[in-house]
C-alpha positions as CSV (number, residue, x, y, z in Angstrom):
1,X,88.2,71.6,59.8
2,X,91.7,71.7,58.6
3,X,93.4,75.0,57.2
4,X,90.8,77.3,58.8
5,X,88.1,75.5,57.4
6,X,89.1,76.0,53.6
7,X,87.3,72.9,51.9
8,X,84.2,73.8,53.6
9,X,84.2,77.2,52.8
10,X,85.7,76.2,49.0
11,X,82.2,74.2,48.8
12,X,80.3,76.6,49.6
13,X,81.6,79.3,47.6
14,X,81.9,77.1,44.4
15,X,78.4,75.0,44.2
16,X,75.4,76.6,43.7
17,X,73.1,76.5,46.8
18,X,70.2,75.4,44.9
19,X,71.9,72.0,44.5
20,X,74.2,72.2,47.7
21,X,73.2,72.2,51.1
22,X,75.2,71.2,54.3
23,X,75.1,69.3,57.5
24,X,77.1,70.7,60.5
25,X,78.0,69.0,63.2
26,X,78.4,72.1,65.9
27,X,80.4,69.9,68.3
28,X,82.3,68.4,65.8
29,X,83.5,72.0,64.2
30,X,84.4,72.8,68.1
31,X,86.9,69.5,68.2
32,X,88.4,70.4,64.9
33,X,89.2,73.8,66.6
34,X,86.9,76.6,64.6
35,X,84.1,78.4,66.0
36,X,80.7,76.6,64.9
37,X,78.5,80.4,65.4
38,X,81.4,81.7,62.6
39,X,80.9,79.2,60.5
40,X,77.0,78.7,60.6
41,X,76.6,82.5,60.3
42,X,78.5,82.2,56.8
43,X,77.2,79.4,55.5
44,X,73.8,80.7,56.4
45,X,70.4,79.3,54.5
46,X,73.1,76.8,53.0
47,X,72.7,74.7,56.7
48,X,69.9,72.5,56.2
49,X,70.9,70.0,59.5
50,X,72.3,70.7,62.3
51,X,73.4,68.0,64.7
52,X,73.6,68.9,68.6
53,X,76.1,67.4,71.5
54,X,77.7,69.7,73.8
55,X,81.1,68.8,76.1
56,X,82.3,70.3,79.4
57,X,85.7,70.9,79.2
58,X,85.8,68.2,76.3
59,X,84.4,66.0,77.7
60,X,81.3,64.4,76.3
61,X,77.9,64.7,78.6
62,X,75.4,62.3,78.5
63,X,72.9,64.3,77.4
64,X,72.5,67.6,75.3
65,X,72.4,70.6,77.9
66,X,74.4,73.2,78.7
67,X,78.8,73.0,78.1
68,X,81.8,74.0,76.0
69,X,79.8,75.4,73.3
70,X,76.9,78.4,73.5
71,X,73.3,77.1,71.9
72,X,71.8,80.1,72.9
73,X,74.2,81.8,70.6
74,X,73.1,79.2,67.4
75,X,69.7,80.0,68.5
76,X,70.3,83.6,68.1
77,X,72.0,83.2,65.0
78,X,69.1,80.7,63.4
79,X,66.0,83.5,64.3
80,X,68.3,86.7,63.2
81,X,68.8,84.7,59.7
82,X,65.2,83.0,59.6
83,X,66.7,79.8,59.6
84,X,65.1,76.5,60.2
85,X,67.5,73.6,59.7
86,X,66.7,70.0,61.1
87,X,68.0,69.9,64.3
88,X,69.1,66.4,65.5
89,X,70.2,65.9,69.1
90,X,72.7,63.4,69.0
91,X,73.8,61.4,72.6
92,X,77.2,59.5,71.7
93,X,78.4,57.7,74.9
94,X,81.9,57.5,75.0
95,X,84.5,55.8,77.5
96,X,85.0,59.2,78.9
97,X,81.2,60.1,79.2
98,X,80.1,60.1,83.2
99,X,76.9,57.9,82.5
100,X,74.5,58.6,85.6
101,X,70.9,58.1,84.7
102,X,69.2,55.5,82.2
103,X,69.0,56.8,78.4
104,X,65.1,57.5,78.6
105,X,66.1,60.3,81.1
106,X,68.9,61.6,79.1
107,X,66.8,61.8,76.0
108,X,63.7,63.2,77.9
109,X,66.7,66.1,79.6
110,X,67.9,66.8,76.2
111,X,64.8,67.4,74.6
112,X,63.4,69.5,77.5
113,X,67.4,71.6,76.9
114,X,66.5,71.8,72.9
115,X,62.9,73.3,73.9
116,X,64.4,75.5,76.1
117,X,67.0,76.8,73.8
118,X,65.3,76.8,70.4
119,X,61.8,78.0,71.8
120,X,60.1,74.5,70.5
């Protein structure tokens, strides 16, 4: 998300939506410094996938549930603009991820979180 996000907004601006959609990593947007909610909100119906992973204070959880960045806010965001993307959870353990239950129970916590948040 270099340069305030300019190649993503330059695509967006310059292809025509019938042809170009997008994928947005929220989490990722956060690491590259931008605000995800800003930048979904623009790009709008153009969001097709969205990939989930929250952080607390940058550091990756095990599973998807509440940290750095505000779902309830993308939520928000997806009902005001009628939008239904894909959403895909996505658990990434990494060396500095506090691992403390089996992956079956971080799966079945995330999806319970998504249900919660998106109204599933």
């Amino acid at each position: 998300m270099a340069e305030e996000a300019r190649e993503w907004r330059h695509i967006l601006k310059n292809t025509d939506p019938r042809y170009v959609t997008a994928c947005m990593d929220l989490e990722l947007v956060h690491k590259g410094g931008m605000k995800p909610n800003v930048l979904l909100r623009e790009a709008g119906a153009r969001i097709t996938e969205l990939h989930l992973r929250n952080k607390k204070k940058d550091t990756p959880l095990e599973s998807f549930e509440d940290g750095d960045l505000d779902y309830y806010e993308t939520a928000v965001i997806l009902k005001q603009q009628d939008l239904k993307p894909l959403l895909v959870v996505e658990l990434a353990y990494h060396s500095d991820t506090l691992v403390t239950r089996p992956l079956k129970d971080d799966i079945r916590v995330s999806r319970i979180y998504a249900e919660k948040v998106f109204g599933l």
